[in-house]
N, C-alpha and C positions, 0 to 999 in steps of 0.2 A: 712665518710666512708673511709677505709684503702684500696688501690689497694692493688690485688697482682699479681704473676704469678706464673705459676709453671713449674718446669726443669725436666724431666726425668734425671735417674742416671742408667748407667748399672753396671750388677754386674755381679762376673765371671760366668763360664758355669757351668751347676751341670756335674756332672760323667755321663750323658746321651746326653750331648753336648747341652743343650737348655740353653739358656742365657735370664736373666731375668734382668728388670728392674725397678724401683719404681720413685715416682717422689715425689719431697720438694715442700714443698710452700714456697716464700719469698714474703715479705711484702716489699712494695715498697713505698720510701720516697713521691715520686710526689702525694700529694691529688689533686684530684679532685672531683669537685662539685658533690651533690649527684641530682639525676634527679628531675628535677622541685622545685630546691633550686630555692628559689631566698633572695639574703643576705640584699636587703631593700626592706620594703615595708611599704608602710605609706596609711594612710586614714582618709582624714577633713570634717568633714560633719558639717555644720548649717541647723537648722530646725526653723522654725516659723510656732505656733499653734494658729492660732486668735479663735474668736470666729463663726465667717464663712471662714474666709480665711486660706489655709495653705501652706507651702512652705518648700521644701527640695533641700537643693543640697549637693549632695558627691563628693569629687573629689578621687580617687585609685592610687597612683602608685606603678610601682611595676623595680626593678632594673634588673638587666640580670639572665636570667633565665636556667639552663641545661636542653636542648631540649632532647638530646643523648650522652652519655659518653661513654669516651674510656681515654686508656690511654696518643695517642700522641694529639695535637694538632687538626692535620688536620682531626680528623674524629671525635671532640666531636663537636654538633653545639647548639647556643645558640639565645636564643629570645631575642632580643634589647629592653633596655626599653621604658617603654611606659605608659602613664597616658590616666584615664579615666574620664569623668565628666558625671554626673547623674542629672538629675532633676526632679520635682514631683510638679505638682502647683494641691490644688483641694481648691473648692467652696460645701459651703451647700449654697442650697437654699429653698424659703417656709418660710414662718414665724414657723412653726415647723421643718426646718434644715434638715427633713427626704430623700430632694433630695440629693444627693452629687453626684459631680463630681468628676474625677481625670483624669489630663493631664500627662502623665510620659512618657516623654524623654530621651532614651537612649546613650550613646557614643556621647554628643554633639561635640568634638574634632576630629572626627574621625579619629584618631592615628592608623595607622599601627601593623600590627602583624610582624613584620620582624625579620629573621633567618637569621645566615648566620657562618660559620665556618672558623676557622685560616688559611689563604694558606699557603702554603706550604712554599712561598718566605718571609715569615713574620719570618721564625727562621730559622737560623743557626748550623752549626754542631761545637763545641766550637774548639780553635786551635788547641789544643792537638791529634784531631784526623784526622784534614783535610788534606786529602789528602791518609786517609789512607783506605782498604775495608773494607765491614760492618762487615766481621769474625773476624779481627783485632781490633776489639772495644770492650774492655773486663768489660765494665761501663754498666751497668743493667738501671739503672736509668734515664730517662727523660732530668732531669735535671743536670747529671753529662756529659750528650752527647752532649744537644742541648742549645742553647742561643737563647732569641730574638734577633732580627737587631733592631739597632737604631730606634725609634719612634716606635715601635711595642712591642703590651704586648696580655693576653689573650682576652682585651675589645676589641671593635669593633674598628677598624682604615680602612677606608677609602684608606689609604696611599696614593700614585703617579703614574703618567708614566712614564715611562722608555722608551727611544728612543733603538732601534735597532740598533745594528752597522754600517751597510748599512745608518742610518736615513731613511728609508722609511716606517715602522711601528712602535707604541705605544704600546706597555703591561702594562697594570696597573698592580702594584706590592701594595698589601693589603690584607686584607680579603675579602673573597667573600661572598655575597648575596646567600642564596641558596632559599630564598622564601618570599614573599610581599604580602600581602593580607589586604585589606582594608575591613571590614563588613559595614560599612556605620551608619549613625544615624536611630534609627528608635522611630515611635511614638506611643501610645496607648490613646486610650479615655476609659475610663471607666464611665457609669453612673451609680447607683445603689438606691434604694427607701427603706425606713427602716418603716415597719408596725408598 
């Protein structure tokens, strides 16, 4: 998907003195991820079918995800990856097999759902313009304004502390966290009887 924006344009006054304006669209170089891309995803499954016994496991994962888009940084937020593992064990029993069971296990890993979006201290305004006010930046584009900082890109970084001038407090300078939720493993028994 193509960002864009658009500029209003004044034009002169009619003979009645009312000034009117229209506004362009311009398409903007910086893509960004479309919502709920996510650019890998893979899925391994073995299965074993006996003749009473049977057995599944899946594993899912899935790479970073567009939670919310925008065009700068700091206000598109992204879901961290995160793999899932499945399992399924089921039994017939009875000499006619009509009993079956099934044990199905969800989220054995129980892996995290975590978000979290660019801070602000993770990029840069590139030389060309530092120092100078935001009217005076005649560059449209994202990427013609701003730079990552060293060890920082759009993935998840952690990054560092930072001591305070004074040394009497710490800021972590990275990406932040904006939300963590675990749903936990959960189980099912299924018994069923076949007439």
């Amino acid at each position: 998907m193509q960002a864009s924006t658009y500029q209003g344009k004044a034009m002169t006054d009619d003979k009645y003195g009312n000034q009117y304006e229209y506004r362009t669209k311009k398409l903007l170089r910086e893509k960004r991820p479309l919502y709920g891309q996510v650019p890998v995803l893979y899925n391994i499954a073995l299965q074993y079918a006996g003749d009473r016994l049977g057995a599944n496991v899946a594993f899912n994962h899935m790479g970073y995800k567009t939670f919310a888009t925008g065009i700068a940084p700091n206000i598109v937020e992204y879901e961290r990856p995160r793999g899932q593992l499945d399992a399924q064990l089921s039994y017939r029993f009875l000499k006619n097999k009509k009993l079956q069971t099934r044990l199905n296990i969800t989220n054995l890993l129980d892996n995290p759902y975590r978000f979290y979006i660019n801070s602000d201290e993770t990029y840069q305004l590139q030389p060309q313009w530092r120092g100078l006010p935001g009217s005076a930046i005649t560059a449209t584009e994202w990427a013609d304004i701003y730079e990552w900082k060293y060890g920082f890109s759009r993935k998840y970084e952690k990054g560092y502390w930072e001591t305070s001038e004074d040394g009497k407090s710490k800021t972590r300078v990275g990406d932040k966290d904006t939300f963590f939720r675990k749903v936990g493993t959960s189980f099912s028994l299924n018994i069923s009887y076949s007439f």
